[in-house]
Structure formats: C-alpha cells, structure tokens
C-alpha positions as CSV (number, residue, x, y, z in Angstrom):
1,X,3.0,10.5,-5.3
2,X,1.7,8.6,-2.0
3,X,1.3,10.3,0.8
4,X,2.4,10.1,4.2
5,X,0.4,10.2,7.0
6,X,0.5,9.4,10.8
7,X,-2.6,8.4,12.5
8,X,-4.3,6.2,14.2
9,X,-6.1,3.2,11.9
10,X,-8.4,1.1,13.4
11,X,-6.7,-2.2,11.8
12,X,-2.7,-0.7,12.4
13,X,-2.7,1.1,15.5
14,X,-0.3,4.4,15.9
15,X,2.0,4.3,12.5
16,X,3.6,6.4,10.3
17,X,2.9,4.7,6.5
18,X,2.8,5.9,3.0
19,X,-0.4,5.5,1.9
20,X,-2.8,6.9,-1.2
21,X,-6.7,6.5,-2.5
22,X,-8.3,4.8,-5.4
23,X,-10.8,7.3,-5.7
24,X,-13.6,5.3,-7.8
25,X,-13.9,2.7,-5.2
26,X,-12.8,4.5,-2.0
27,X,-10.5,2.6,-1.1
28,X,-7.1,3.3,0.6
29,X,-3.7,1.4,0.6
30,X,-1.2,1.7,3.2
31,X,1.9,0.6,3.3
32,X,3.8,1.0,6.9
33,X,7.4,0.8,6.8
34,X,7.3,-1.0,10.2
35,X,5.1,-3.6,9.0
36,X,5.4,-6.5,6.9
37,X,2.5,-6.2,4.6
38,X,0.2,-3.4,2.7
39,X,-3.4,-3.2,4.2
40,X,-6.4,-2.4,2.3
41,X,-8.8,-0.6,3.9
42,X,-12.5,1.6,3.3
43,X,-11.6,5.2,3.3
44,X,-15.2,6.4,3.6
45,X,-16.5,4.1,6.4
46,X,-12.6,3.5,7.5
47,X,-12.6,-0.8,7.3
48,X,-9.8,-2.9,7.1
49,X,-10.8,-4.7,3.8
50,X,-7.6,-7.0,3.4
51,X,-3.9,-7.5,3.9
52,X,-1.0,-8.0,1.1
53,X,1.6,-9.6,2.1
54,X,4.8,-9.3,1.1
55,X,5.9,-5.6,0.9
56,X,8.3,-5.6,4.3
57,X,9.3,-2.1,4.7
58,X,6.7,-0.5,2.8
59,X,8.1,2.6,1.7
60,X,5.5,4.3,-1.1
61,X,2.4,3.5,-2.0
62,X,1.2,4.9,-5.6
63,X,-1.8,4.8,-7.5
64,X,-1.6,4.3,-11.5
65,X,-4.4,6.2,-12.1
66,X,-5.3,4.9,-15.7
67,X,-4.8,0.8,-14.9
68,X,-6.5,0.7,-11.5
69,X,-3.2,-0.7,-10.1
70,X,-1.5,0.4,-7.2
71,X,2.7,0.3,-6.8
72,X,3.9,-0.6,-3.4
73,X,7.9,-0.5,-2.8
74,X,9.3,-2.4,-0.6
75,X,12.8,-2.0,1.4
76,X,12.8,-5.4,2.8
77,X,12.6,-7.2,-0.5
78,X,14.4,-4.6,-2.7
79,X,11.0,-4.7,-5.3
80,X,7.6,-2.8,-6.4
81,X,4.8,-4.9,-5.9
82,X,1.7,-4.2,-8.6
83,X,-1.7,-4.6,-6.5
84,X,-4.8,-4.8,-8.6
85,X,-7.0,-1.7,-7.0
86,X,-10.6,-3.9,-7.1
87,X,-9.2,-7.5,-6.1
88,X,-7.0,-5.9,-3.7
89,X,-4.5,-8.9,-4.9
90,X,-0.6,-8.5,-6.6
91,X,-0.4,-9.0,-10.1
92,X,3.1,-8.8,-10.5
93,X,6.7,-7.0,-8.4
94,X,9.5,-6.2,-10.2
95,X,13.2,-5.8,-8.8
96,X,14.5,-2.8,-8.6
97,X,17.4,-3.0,-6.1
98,X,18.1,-2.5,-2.4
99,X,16.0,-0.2,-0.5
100,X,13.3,1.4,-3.5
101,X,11.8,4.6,-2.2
C-alpha cells in the first residue's frame, strides 16, 4: 500500500500526500490530497521530475510492482489513474465511484 508521509518537498512545500517508490528507477510518486495533480520526483537526489495532471484529491498512490505502473486515486474525479513508472505519463483511469481511497 502507499504510504503517507508529511514533509517538506522541495517542488510541494509543507504537505501531507500518499506517496510510494518505484524502486528500479528511484523514483517517487506523490499524490497530495490538497493538490490537483500527482508529481514525480527523484527519490535519491530529491528532483521534481514531472507533474500528472488530473488526479484532484489524490488519495493513494500504489506501485504495481510486476507492470511498472503506478495507481493513483483520485477524490475529485471519483477514478484510479494508471501512470506508466518510466514515462512518468497515464496510460489509462478507470471509474470507480465517488471518493476512491
């Protein structure tokens, strides 16, 4: 499952996100429940990398481990967005309802 931290991130400030790692590139996606889009950062030099938008009210992020994709819910559009881990880009959302956690 994500995890949830509160810190301070170079690109976001002071928030309180769900975030997790792709471990084979490093990378880390965050999805702040404030926000209105999922960043992408560097999680060994700590880098913003890139933004996806659409994922208002991120409220979990999850890695698929075994197809390098990434699940971000989101509150504000009632879907899970599928980010590819390596093109940092969605590759598909699915509805799920109001509010996913």
């Amino acid at each position: 499952m994500g995890r949830i931290c509160q810190a301070t991130c170079p690109f976001l400030g002071r928030v309180r996100s769900q975030s997790d790692a792709h471990l084979k590139s490093g990378r880390v996606f965050v999805a702040p429940t404030a926000k209105r889009d999922a960043e992408i950062s560097d999680g060994e030099l700590g880098l913003y990398l890139a933004t996806v938008q659409g994922c208002p009210e991120g409220s979990d992020v999850l890695w698929a481990q075994d197809g390098n994709v990434f699940l971000a819910a989101s509150r504000g559009t009632g879907k899970i967005l599928l980010i590819a881990a390596m093109r940092g880009a969605p590759v598909a959302d699915v509805n799920v309802g109001p509010k996913p956690n």
